[in-house]
DRENDO-1510 file (C-alpha; in Angstrom, 1 decimal, always signed):
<recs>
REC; n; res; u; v; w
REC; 1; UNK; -14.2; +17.7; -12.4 .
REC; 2; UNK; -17.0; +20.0; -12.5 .
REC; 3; UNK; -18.8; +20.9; -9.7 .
REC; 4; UNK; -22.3; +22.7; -8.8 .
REC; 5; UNK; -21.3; +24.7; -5.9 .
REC; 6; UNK; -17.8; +25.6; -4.5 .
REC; 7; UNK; -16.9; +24.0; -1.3 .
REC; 8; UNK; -18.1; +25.4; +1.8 .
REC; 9; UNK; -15.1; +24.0; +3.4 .
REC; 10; UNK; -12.7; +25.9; +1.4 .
REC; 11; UNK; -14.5; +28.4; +1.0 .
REC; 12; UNK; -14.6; +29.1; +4.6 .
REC; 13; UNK; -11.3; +28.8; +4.9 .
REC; 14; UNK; -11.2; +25.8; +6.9 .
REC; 15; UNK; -8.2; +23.2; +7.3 .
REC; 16; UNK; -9.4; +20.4; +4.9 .
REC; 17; UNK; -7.8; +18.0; +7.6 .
REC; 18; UNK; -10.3; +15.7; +9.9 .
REC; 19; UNK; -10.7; +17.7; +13.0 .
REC; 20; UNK; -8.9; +15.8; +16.2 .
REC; 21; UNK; -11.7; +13.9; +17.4 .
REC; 22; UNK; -12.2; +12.5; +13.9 .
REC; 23; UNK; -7.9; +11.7; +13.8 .
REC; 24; UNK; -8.7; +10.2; +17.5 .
REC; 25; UNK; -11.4; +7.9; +16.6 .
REC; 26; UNK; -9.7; +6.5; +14.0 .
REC; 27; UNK; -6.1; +6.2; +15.6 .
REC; 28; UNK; -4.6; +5.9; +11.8 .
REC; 29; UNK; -4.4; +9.5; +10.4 .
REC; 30; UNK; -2.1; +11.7; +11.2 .
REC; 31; UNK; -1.7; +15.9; +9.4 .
REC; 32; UNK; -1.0; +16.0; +5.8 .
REC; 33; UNK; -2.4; +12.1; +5.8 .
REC; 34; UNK; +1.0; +11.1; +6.1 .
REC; 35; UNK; +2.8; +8.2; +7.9 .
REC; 36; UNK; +5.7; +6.2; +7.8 .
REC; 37; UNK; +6.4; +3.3; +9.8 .
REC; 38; UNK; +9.3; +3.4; +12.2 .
REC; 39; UNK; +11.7; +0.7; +13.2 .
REC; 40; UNK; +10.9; -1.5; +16.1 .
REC; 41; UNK; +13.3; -1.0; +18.8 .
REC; 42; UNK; +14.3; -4.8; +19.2 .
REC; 43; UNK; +13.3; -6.9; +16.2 .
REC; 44; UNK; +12.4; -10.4; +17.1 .
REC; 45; UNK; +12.6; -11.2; +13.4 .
REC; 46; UNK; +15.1; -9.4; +11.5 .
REC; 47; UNK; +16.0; -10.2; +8.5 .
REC; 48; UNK; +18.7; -9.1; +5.4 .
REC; 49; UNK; +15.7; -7.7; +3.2 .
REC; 50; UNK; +15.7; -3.7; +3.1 .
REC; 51; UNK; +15.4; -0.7; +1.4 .
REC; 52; UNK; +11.9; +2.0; +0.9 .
REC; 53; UNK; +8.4; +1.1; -0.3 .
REC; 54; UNK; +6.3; +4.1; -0.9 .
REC; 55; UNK; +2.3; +3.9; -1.9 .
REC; 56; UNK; +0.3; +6.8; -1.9 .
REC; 57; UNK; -3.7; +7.2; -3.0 .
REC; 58; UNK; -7.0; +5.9; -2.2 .
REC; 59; UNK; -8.3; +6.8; +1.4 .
REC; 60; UNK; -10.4; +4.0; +1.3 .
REC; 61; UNK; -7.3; +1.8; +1.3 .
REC; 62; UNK; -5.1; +3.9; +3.2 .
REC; 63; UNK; -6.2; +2.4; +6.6 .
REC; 64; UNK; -5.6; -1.4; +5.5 .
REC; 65; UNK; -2.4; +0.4; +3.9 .
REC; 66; UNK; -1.0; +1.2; +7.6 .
REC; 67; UNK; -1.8; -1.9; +9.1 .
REC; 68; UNK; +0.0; -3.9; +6.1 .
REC; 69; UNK; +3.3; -1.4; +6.6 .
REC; 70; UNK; +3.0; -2.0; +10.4 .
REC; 71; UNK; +2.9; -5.5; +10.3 .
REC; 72; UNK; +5.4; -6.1; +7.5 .
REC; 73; UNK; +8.1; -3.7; +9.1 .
REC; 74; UNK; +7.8; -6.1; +12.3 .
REC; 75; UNK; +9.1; -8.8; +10.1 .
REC; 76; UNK; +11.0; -6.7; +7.8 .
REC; 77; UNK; +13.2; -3.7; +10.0 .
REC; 78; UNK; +15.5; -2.7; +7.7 .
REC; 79; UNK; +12.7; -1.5; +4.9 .
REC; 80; UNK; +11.1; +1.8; +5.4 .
REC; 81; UNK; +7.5; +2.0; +4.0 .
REC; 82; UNK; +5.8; +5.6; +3.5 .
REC; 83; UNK; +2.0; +6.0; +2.6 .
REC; 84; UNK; +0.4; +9.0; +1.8 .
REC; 85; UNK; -3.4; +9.3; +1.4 .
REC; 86; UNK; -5.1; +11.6; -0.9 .
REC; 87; UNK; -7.5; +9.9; -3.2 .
REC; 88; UNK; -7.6; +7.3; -5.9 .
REC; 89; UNK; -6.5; +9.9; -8.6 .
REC; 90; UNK; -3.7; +10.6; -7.1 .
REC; 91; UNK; -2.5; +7.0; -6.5 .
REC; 92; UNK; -2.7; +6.3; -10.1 .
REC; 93; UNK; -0.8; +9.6; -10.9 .
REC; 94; UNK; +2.1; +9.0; -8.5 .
REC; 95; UNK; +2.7; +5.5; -9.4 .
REC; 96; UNK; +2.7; +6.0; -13.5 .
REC; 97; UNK; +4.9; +9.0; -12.7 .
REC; 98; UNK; +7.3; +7.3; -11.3 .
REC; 99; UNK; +6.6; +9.1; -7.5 .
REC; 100; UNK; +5.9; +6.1; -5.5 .
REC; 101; UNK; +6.1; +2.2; -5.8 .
REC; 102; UNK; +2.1; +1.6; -5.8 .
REC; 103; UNK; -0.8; +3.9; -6.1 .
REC; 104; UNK; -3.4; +3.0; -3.5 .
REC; 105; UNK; -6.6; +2.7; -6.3 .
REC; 106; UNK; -10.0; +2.2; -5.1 .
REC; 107; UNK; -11.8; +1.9; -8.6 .
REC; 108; UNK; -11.3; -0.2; -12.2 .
REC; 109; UNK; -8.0; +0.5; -13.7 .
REC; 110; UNK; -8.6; +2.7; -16.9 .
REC; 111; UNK; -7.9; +1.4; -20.3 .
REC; 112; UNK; -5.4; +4.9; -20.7 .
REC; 113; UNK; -3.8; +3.8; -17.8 .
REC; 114; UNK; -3.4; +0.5; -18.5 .
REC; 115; UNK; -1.6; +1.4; -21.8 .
REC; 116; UNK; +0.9; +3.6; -19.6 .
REC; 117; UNK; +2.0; +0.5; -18.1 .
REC; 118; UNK; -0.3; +0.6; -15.1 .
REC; 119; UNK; -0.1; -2.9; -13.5 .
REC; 120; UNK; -3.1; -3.7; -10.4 .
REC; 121; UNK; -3.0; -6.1; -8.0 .
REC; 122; UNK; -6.1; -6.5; -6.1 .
REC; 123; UNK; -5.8; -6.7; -2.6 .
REC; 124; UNK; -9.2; -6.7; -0.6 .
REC; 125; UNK; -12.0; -5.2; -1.0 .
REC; 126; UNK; -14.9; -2.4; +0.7 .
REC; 127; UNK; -17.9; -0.4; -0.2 .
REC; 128; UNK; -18.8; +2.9; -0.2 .
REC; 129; UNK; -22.3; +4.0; +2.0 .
REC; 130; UNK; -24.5; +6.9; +2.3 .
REC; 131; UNK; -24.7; +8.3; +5.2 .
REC; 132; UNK; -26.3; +11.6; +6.9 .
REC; 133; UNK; -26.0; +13.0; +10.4 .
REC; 134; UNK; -27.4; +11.6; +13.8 .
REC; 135; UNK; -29.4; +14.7; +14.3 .
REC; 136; UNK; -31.3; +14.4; +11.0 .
REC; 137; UNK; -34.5; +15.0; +12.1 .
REC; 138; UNK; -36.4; +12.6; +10.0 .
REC; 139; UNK; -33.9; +9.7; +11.3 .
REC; 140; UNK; -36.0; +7.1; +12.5 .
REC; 141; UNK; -37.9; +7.0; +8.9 .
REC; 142; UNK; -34.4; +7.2; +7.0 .
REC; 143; UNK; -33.5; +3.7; +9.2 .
REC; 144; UNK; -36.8; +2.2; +9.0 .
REC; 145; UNK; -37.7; +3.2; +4.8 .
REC; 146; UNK; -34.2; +3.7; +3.6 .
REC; 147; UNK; -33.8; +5.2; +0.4 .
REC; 148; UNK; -33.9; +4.1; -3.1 .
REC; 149; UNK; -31.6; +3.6; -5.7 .
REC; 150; UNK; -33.8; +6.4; -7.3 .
REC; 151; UNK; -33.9; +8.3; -4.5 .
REC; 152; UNK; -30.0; +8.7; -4.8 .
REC; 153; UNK; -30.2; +9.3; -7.9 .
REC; 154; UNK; -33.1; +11.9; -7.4 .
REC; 155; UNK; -30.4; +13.8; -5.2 .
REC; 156; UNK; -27.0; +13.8; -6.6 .
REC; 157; UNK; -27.7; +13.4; -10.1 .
REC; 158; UNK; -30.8; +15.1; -11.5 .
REC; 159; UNK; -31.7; +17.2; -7.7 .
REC; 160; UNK; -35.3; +17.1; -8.3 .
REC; 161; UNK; -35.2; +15.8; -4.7 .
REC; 162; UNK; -35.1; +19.4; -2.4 .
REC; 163; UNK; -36.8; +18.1; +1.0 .
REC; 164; UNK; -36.8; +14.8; +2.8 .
REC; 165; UNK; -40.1; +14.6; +2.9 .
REC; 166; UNK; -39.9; +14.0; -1.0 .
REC; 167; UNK; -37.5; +11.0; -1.1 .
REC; 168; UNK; -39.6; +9.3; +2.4 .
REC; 169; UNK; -42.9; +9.8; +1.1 .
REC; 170; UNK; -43.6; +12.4; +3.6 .
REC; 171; UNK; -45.2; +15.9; +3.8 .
REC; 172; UNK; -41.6; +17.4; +5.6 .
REC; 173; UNK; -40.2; +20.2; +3.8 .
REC; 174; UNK; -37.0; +20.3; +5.2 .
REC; 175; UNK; -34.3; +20.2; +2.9 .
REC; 176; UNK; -31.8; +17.9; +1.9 .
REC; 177; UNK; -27.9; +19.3; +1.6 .
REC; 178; UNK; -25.9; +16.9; -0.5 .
REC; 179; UNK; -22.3; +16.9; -0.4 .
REC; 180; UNK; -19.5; +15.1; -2.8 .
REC; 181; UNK; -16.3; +14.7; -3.3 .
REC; 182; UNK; -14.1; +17.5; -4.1 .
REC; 183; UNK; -11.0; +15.5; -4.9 .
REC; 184; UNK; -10.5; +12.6; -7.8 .
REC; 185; UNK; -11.7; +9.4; -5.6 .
REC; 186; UNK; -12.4; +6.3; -6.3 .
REC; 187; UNK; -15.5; +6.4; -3.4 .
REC; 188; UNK; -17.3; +9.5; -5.7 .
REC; 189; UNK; -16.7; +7.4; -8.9 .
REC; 190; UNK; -17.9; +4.0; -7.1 .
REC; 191; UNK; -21.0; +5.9; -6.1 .
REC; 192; UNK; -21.8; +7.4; -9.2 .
REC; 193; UNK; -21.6; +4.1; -10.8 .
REC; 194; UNK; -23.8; +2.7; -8.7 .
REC; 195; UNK; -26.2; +5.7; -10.4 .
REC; 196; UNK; -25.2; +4.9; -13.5 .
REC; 197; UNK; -22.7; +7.8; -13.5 .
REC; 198; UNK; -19.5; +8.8; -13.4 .
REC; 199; UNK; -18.0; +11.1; -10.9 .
REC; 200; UNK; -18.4; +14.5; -12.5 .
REC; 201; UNK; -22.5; +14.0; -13.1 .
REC; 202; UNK; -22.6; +14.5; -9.2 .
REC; 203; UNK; -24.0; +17.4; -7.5 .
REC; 204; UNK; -23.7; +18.4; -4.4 .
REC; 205; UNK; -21.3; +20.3; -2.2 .
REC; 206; UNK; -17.4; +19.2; -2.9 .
REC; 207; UNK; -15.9; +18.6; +0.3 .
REC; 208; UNK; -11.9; +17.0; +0.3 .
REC; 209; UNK; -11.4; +14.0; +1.0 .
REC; 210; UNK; -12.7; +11.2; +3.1 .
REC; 211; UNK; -12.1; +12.2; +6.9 .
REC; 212; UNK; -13.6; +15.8; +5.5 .
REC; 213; UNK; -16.7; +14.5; +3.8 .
REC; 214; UNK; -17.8; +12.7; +6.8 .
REC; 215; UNK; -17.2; +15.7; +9.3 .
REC; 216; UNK; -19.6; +17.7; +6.8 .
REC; 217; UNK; -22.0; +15.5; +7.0 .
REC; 218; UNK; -21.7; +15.4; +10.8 .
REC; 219; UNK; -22.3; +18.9; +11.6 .
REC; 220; UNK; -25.2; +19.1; +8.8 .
REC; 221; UNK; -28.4; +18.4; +10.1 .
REC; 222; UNK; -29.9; +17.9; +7.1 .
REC; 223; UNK; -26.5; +16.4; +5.0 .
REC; 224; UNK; -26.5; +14.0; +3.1 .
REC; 225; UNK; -23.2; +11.9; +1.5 .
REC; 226; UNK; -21.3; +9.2; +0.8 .
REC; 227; UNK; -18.3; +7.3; +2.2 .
REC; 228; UNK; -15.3; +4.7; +2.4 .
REC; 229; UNK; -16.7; +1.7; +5.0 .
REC; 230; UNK; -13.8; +2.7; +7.1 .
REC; 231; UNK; -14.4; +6.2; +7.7 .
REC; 232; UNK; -18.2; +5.5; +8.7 .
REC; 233; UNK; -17.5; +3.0; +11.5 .
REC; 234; UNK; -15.4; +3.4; +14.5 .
REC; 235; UNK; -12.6; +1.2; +14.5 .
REC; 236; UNK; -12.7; +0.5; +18.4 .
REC; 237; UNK; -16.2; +0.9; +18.8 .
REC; 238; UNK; -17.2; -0.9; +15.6 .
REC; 239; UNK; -20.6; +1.0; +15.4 .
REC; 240; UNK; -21.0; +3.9; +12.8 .
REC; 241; UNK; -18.8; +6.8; +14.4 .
REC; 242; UNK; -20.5; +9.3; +16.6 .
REC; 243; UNK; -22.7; +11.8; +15.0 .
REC; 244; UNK; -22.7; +9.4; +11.6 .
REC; 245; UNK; -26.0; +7.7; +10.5 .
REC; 246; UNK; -25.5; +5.2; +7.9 .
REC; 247; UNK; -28.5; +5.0; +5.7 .
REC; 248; UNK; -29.7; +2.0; +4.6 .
REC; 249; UNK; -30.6; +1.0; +1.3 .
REC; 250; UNK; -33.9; +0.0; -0.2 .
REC; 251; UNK; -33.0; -2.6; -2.0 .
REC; 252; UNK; -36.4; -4.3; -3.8 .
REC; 253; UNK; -38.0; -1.3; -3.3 .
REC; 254; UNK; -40.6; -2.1; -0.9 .
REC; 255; UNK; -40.3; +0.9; +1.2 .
REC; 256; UNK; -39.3; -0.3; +4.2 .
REC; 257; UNK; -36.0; -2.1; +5.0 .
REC; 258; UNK; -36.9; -5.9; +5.5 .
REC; 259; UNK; -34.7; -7.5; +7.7 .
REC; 260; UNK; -32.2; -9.3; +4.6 .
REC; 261; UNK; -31.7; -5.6; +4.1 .
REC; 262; UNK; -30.7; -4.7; +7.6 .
REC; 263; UNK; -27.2; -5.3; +8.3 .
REC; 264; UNK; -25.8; -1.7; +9.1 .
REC; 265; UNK; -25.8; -1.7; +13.0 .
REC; 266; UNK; -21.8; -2.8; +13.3 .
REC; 267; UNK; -18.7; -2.6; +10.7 .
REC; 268; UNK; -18.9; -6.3; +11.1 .
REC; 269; UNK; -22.8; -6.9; +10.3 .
REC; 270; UNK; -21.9; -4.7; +7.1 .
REC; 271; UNK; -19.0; -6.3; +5.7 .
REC; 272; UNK; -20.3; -9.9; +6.3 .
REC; 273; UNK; -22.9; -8.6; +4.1 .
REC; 274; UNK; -21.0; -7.4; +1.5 .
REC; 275; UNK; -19.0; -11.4; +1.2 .
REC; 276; UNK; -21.8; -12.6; +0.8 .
REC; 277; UNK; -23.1; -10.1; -2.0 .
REC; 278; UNK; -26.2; -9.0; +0.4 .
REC; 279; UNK; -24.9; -5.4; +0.0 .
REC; 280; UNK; -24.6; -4.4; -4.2 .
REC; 281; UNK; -21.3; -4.4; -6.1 .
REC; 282; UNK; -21.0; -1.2; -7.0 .
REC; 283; UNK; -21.1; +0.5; -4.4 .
REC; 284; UNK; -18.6; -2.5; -3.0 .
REC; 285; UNK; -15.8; -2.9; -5.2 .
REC; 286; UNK; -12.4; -4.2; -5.2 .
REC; 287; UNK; -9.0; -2.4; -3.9 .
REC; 288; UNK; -6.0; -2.3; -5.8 .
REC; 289; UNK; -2.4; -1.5; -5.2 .
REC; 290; UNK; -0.7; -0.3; -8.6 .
REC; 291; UNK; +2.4; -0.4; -10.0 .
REC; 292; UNK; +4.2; +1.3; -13.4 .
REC; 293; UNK; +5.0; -2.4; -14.6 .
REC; 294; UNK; +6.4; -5.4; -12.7 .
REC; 295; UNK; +8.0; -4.1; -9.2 .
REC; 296; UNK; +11.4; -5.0; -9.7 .
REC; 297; UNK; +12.8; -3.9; -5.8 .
REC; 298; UNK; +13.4; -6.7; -4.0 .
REC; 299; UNK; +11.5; -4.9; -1.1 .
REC; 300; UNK; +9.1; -3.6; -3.0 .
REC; 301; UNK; +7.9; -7.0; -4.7 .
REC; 302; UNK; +8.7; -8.9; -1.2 .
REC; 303; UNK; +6.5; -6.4; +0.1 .
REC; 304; UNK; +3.4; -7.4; -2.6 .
REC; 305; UNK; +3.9; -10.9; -2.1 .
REC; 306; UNK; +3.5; -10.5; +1.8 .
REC; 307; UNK; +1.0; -8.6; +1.0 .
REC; 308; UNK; -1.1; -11.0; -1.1 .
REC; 309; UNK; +0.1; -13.8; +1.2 .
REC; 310; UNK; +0.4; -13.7; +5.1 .
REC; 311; UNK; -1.2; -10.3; +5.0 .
REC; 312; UNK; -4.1; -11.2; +3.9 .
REC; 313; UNK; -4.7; -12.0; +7.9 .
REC; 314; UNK; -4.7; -8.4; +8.6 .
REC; 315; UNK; -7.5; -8.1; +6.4 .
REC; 316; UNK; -10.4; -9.0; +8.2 .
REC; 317; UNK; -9.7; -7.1; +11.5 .
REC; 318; UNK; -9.2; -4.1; +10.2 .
REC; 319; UNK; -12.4; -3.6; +8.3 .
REC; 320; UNK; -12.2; -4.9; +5.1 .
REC; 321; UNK; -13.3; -8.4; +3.2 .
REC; 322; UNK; -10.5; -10.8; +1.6 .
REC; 323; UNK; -10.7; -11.7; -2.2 .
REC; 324; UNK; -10.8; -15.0; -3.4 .
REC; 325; UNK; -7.6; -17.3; -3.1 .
REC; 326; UNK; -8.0; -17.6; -6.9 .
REC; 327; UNK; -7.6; -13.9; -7.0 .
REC; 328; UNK; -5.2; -13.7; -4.9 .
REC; 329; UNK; -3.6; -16.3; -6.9 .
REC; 330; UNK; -3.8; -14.1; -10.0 .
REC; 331; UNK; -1.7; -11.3; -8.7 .
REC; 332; UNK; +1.0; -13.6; -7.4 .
REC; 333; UNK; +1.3; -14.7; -11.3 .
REC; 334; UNK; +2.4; -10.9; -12.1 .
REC; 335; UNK; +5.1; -10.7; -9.7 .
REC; 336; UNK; +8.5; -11.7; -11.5 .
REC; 337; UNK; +9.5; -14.8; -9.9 .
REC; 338; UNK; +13.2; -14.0; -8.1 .
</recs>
């Protein structure tokens, strides 16, 4: 992927981890956004099933990820589950090479792909929302004008937007800093579709991942990106996470964000809004987990079917919104029958 400018991140040097506070707020990441869940110490439920389930991919899914391998190694103590975050393009590459079970996916499957013997399931689904920093100092117009569709585009695809002032209607001159996504993501290519892109028409400053993108955007006055629902809210909290600002979207245009277009205060105002299709679709999409071809593990297809199943439960709680039973319903048809 092409991008304008090299990352300030790397070019400073800097760990591309999420800084501790960041980890802390979120309670799910861990260095090298890697985890693998441990054995309960006295199973309640324990059952014959075992072996290892590995997924790896899209840090928009990785959260729900966790909770799913927490809650099925309860039931399940014998099988070992191991996720690894680092984007959407990676998911997809691990699974079709053979690396890991499922590829964590947060965009469409590619036709390529598909003829590799890429199989999705979809499992929930999120958005992706822009987003800029508490201390912008033209904040209280961003909430109460948003921005347009065109004003995104004005600033990630063709940059003819340099101040503020020029996207708010305004006479400030101070100047917008956009940053993207460095890495192959299903979040950069969800957002450029919304712009009627694709993820390398956008400009900006490439920062890794999703925990990373957010802390640029936090420290940046005047920055300006996108992100996964999940790394914009606090999970305890529920509100956007300190030093975030999620900005809301103009939706008709009007230049001010009428109240069916205000739904941003809490994680939960959000994603009720994005069930009920309120919020667009892109930038909400659906999440997939994918396989090379039928899983053919006992764990690893016990593990989809839970998945699409009882965990579905887990779904709500933990930020994201469930699919339809029908579609749910649909990926229990491509699981071999035992």
């Amino acid at each position: 992927m092409k991008l304008k400018n090299k990352s300030r991140m790397e070019a400073s040097g800097e760990n591309r981890t999420a800084p501790l506070f960041f980890m802390a707020a979120l309670l799910v990441f861990v260095p090298a956004a890697h985890f693998a869940v441990a054995p309960p110490a006295h199973p309640s439920q324990a059952q014959e099933l075992s072996g290892n389930v590995t997924l790896s991919g899209a840090w928009a899914l990785y959260p729900m990820g966790l909770k799913w391998g927490e809650e099925f190694q309860k039931l399940h103590p014998k099988v070992r589950i191991d996720i690894q975050a680092g984007g959407a393009g990676k998911g997809i590459a691990d699974a079709l090479a053979g690396i890991v079970d499922f590829g964590m996916v947060s965009r469409e499957i590619q036709p390529a792909e598909t003829a590799r013997g890429a199989l999705a399931f979809a499992v929930c689904k999120d958005a992706v929302v822009p987003m800029t920093s508490e201390k912008n100092p033209v904040l209280a117009r961003v909430r109460t004008a948003g921005l347009k569709k065109q004003d995104f585009s004005n600033i990630w695809i063709t940059e003819t937007a340099k101040t503020w002032g020029s996207v708010l209607g305004t006479a400030d001159s101070s100047e917008i800093h956009a940053y993207t996504r460095s890495d192959a993501c299903g979040a950069a290519e969800t957002w450029a579709q919304f712009l009627d892109k694709k993820q390398e028409d956008l400009k900006g400053v490439g920062v890794y991942g999703d925990p990373g993108l957010a802390e640029a955007v936090r420290r940046d006055p005047l920055g300006v990106g996108f992100n996964n629902v999940n790394y914009a809210y606090d999970p305890k909290t529920l509100k956007p996470i300190r030093g975030i600002a999620v900005i809301p979207i103009d939706l008709d245009g009007s230049g001010r964000i009428d109240p069916g277009e205000d739904f941003y205060a809490t994680r939960d105002t959000l994603t009720a809004a994005i069930a009920r299709g309120a919020y667009p679709s892109p930038p909400a999409r659906d999440l997939y987990l994918v396989s090379k071809g039928r899983p053919e593990k006992p764990a690893v297809a016990a593990f989809l079917a839970w998945v699409l199943t009882e965990g579905q439960r887990y779904v709500p709680e933990t930020g994201y919104i469930a699919l339809s039973a029908d579609k749910l319903a649909d990926g229990l048809k491509k699981i071999r029958p035992r």
